[in-house]
C-alpha atoms as an extended CHARMM CRD file, in Angstrom:
* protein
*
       141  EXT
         1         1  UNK       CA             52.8860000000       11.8830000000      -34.0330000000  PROA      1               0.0000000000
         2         2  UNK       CA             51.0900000000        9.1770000000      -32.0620000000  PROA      2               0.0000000000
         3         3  UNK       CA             48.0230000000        9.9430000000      -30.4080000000  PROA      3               0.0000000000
         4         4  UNK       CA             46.2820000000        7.9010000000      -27.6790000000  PROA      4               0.0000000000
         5         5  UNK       CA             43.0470000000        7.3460000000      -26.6860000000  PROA      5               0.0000000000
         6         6  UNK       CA             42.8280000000        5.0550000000      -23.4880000000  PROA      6               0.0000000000
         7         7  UNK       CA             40.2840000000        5.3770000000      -20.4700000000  PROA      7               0.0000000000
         8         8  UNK       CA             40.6710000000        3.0030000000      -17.2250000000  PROA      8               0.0000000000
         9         9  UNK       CA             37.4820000000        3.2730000000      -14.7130000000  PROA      9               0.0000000000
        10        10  UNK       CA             37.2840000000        1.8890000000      -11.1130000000  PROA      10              0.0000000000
        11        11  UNK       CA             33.6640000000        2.2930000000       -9.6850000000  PROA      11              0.0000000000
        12        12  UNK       CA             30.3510000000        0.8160000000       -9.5930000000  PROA      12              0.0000000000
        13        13  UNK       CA             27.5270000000       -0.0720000000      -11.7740000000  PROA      13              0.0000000000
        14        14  UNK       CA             24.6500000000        2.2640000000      -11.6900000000  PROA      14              0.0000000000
        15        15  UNK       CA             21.8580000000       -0.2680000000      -13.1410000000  PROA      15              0.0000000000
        16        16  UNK       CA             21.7060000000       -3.5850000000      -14.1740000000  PROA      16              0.0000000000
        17        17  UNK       CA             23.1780000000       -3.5200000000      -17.6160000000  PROA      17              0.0000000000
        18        18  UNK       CA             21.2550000000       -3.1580000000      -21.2070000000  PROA      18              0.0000000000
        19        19  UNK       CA             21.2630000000       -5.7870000000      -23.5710000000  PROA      19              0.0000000000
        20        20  UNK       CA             20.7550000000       -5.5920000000      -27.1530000000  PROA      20              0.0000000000
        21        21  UNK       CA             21.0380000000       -7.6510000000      -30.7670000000  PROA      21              0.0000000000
        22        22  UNK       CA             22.0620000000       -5.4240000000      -33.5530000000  PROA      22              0.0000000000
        23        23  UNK       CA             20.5860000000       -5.7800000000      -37.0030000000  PROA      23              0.0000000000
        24        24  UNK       CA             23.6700000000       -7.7150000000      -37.4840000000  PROA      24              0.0000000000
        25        25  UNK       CA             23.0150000000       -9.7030000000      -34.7610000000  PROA      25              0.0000000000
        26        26  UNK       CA             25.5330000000       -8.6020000000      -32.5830000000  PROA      26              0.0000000000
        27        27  UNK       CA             25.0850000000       -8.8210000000      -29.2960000000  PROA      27              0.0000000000
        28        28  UNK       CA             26.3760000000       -5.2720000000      -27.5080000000  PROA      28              0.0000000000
        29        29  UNK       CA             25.6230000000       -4.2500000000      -23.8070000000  PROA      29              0.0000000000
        30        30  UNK       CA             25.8470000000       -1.3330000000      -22.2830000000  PROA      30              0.0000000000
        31        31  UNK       CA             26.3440000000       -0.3520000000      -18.4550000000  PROA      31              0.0000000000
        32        32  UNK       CA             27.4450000000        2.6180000000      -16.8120000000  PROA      32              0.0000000000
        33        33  UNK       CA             29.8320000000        3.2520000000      -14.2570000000  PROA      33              0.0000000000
        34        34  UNK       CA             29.9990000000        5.6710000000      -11.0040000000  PROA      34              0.0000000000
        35        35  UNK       CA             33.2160000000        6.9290000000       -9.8280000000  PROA      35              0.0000000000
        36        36  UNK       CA             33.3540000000        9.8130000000       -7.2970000000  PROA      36              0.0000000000
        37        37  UNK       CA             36.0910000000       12.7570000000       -7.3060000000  PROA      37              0.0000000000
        38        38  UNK       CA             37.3290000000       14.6560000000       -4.4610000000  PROA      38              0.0000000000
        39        39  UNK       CA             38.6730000000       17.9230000000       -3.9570000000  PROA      39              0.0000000000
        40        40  UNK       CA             38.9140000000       20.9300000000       -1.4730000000  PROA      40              0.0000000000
        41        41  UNK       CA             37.4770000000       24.1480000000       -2.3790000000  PROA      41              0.0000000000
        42        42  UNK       CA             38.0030000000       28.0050000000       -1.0640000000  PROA      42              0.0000000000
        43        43  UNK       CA             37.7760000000       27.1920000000        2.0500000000  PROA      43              0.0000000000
        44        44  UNK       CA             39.7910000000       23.7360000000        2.3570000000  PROA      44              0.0000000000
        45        45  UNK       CA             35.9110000000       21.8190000000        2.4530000000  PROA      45              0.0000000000
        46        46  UNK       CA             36.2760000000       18.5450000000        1.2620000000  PROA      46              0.0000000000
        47        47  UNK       CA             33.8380000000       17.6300000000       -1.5230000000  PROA      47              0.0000000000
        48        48  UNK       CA             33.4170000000       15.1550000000       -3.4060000000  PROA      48              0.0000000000
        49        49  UNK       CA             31.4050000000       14.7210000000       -7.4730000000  PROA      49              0.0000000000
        50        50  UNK       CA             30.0170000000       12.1940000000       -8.6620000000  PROA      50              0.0000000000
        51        51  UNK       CA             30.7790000000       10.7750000000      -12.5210000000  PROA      51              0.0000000000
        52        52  UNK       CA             28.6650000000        8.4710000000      -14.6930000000  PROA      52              0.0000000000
        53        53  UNK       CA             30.2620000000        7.1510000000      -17.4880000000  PROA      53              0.0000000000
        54        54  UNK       CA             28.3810000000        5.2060000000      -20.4150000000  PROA      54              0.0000000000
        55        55  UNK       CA             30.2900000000        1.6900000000      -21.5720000000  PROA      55              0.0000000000
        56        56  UNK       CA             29.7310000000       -0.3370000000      -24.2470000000  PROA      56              0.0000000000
        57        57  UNK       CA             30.8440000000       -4.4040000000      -24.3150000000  PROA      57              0.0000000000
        58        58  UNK       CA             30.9560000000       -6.2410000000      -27.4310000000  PROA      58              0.0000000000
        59        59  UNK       CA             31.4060000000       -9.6500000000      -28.1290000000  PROA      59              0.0000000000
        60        60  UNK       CA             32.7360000000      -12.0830000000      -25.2530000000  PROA      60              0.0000000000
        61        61  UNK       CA             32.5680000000       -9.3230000000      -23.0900000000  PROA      61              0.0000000000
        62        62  UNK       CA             29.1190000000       -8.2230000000      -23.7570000000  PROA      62              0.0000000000
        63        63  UNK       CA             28.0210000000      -12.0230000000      -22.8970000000  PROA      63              0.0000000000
        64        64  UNK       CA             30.2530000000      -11.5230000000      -19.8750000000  PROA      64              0.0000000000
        65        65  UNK       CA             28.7400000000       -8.3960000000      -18.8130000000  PROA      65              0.0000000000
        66        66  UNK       CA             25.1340000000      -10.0420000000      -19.3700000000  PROA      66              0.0000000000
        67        67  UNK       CA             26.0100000000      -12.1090000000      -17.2050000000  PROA      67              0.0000000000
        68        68  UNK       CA             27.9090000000      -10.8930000000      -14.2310000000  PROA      68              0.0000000000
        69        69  UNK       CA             27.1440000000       -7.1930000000      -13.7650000000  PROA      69              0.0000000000
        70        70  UNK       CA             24.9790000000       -5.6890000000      -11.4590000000  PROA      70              0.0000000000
        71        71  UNK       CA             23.9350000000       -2.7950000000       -9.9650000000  PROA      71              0.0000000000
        72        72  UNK       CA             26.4910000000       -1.8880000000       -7.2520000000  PROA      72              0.0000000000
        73        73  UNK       CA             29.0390000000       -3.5590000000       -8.5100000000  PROA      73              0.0000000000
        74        74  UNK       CA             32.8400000000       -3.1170000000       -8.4230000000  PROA      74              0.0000000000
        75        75  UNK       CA             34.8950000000       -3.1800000000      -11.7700000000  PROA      75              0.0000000000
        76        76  UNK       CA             37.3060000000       -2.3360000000      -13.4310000000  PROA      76              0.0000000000
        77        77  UNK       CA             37.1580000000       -1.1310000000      -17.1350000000  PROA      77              0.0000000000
        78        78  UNK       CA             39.4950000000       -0.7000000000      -19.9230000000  PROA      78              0.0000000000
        79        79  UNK       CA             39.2680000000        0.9960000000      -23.2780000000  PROA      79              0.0000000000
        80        80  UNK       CA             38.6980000000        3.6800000000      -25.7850000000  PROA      80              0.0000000000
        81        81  UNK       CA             36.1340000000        6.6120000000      -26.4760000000  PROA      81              0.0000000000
        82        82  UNK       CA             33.6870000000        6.8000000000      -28.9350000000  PROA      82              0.0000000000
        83        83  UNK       CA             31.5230000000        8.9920000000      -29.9920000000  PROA      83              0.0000000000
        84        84  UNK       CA             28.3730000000        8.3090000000      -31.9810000000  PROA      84              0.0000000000
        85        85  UNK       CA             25.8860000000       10.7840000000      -33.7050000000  PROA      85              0.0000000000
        86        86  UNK       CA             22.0220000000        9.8180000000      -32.7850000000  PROA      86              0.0000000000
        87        87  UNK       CA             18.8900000000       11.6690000000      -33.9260000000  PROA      87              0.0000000000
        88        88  UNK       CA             16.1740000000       12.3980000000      -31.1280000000  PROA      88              0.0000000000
        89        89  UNK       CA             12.6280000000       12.0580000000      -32.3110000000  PROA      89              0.0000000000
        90        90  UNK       CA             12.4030000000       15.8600000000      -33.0720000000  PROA      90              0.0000000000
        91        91  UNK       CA             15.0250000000       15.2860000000      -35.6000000000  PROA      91              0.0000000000
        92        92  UNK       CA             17.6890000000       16.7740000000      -33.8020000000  PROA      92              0.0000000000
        93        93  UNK       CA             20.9370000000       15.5380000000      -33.4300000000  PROA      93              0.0000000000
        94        94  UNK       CA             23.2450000000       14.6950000000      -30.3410000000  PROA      94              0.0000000000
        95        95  UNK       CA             26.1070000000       13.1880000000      -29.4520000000  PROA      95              0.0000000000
        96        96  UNK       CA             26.7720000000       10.1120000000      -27.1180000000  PROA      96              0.0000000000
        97        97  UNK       CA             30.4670000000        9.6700000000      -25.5670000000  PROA      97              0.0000000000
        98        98  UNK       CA             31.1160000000        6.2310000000      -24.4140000000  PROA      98              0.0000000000
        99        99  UNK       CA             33.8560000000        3.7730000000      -23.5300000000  PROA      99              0.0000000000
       100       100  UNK       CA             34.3680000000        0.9610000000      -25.7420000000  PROA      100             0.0000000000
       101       101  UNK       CA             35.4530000000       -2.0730000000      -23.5490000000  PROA      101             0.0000000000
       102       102  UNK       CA             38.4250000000       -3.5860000000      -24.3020000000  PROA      102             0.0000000000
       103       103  UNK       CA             39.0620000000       -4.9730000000      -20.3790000000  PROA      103             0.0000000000
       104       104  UNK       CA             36.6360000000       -5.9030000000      -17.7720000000  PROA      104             0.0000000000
       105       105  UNK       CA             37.6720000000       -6.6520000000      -14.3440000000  PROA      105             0.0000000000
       106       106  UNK       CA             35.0390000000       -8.1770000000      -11.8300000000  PROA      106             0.0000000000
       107       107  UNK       CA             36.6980000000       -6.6610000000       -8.3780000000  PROA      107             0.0000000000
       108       108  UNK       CA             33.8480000000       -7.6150000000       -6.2190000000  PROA      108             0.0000000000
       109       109  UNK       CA             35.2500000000      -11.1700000000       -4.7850000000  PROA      109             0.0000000000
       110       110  UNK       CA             32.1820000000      -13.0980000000       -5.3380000000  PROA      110             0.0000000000
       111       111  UNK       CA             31.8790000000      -12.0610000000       -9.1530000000  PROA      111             0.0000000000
       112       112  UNK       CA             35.6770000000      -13.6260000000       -9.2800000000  PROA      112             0.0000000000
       113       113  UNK       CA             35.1120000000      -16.7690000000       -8.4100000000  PROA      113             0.0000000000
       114       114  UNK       CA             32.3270000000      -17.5490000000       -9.9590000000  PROA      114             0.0000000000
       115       115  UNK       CA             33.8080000000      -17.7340000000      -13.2250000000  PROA      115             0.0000000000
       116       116  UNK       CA             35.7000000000      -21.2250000000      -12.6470000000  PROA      116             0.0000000000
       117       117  UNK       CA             38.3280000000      -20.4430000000      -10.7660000000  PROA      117             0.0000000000
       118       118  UNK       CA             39.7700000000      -17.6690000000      -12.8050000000  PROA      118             0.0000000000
       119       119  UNK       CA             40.6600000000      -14.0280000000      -11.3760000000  PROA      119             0.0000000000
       120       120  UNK       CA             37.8360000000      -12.1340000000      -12.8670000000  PROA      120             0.0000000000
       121       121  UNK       CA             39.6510000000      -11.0050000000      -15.8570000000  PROA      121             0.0000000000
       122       122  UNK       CA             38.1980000000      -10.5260000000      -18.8620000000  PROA      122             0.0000000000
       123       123  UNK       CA             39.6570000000       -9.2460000000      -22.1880000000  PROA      123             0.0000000000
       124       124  UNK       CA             38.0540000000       -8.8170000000      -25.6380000000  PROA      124             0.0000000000
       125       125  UNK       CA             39.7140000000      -11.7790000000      -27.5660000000  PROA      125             0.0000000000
       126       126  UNK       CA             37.6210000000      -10.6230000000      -30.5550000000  PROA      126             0.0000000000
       127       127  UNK       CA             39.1020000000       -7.1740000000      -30.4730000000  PROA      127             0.0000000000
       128       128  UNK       CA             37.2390000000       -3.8690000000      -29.9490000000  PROA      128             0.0000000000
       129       129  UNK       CA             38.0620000000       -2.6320000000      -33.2980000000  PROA      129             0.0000000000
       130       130  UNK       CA             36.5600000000       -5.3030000000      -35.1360000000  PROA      130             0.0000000000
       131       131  UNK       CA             32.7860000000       -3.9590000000      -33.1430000000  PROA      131             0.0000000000
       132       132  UNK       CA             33.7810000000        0.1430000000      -33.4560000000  PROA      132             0.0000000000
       133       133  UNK       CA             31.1020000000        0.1530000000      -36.1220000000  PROA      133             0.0000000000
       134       134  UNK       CA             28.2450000000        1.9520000000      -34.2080000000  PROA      134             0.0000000000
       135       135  UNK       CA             25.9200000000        2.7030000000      -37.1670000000  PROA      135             0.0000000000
       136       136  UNK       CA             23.9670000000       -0.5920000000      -36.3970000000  PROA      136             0.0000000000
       137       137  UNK       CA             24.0040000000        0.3620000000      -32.8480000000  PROA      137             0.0000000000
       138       138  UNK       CA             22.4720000000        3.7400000000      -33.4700000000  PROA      138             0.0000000000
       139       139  UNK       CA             19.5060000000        2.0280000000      -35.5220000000  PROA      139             0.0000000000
       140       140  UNK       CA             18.4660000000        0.1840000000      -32.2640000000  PROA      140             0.0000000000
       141       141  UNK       CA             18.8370000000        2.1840000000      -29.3230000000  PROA      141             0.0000000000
């Protein structure tokens, strides 16, 4: 049976973005992204929670990302979870849950046409599989 493993985020970015050069010299950034949830409790309240969501861009999109995203920007993201095992500096371990970017989507108008004309759109032409190898990641974060 086929399984799938596909996340799609509207919100905005929470900080400027983090840039890093693996070992490898790969450059990967990551950003995270706020999206808000609504709901009515008990007593038919309306609230509303907050999610922050760790992304990772690799490749084109990482240079993209350097370049484009900001804090309180809108985007849209496309693509997978990973998780990744790190060790703290007690020697414990925990785990990290991020989304690997296969789409980016600059919805903030401005962001848009800045990049010649085009819509915004960016997709990994590289492939997000080919950068799934987070071991040299976890050596530099």
């Amino acid at each position: 049976m086929k399984t799938i493993n596909k996340v799609i985020l509207i919100g905005n970015i929470t900080k400027d973005p983090f840039v890093k050069v693996t070992a490898n010299g790969k450059k990967v950034v990551l950003f995270t992204v706020a999206t808000n949830h609504s709901f009515k409790n008990a007593s038919g309240e309306i609230l509303s929670e907050s999610e922050y969501t760790g992304c990772v861009a690799w490749g084109v999109l990482a240079d993209r990302a350097e370049q484009f995203l900001t804090k309180g920007k809108l985007v849209y993201v496309e693509g997978h979870l990973k998780t990744r095992s790190l060790d703290r500096d007690d020697g414990t371990k925990y785990f990290k849950t991020e989304v690997v970017t296969s789409e980016l989507i600059f919805l903030s108008k401005k962001e848009a046409e800045s990049m010649d004309g085009s819509n915004g759109s960016l997709s990994s032409t590289d492939g997000a599989s080919a950068f799934d190898d987070f071991s040299d990641l976890n050596e530099t974060i």
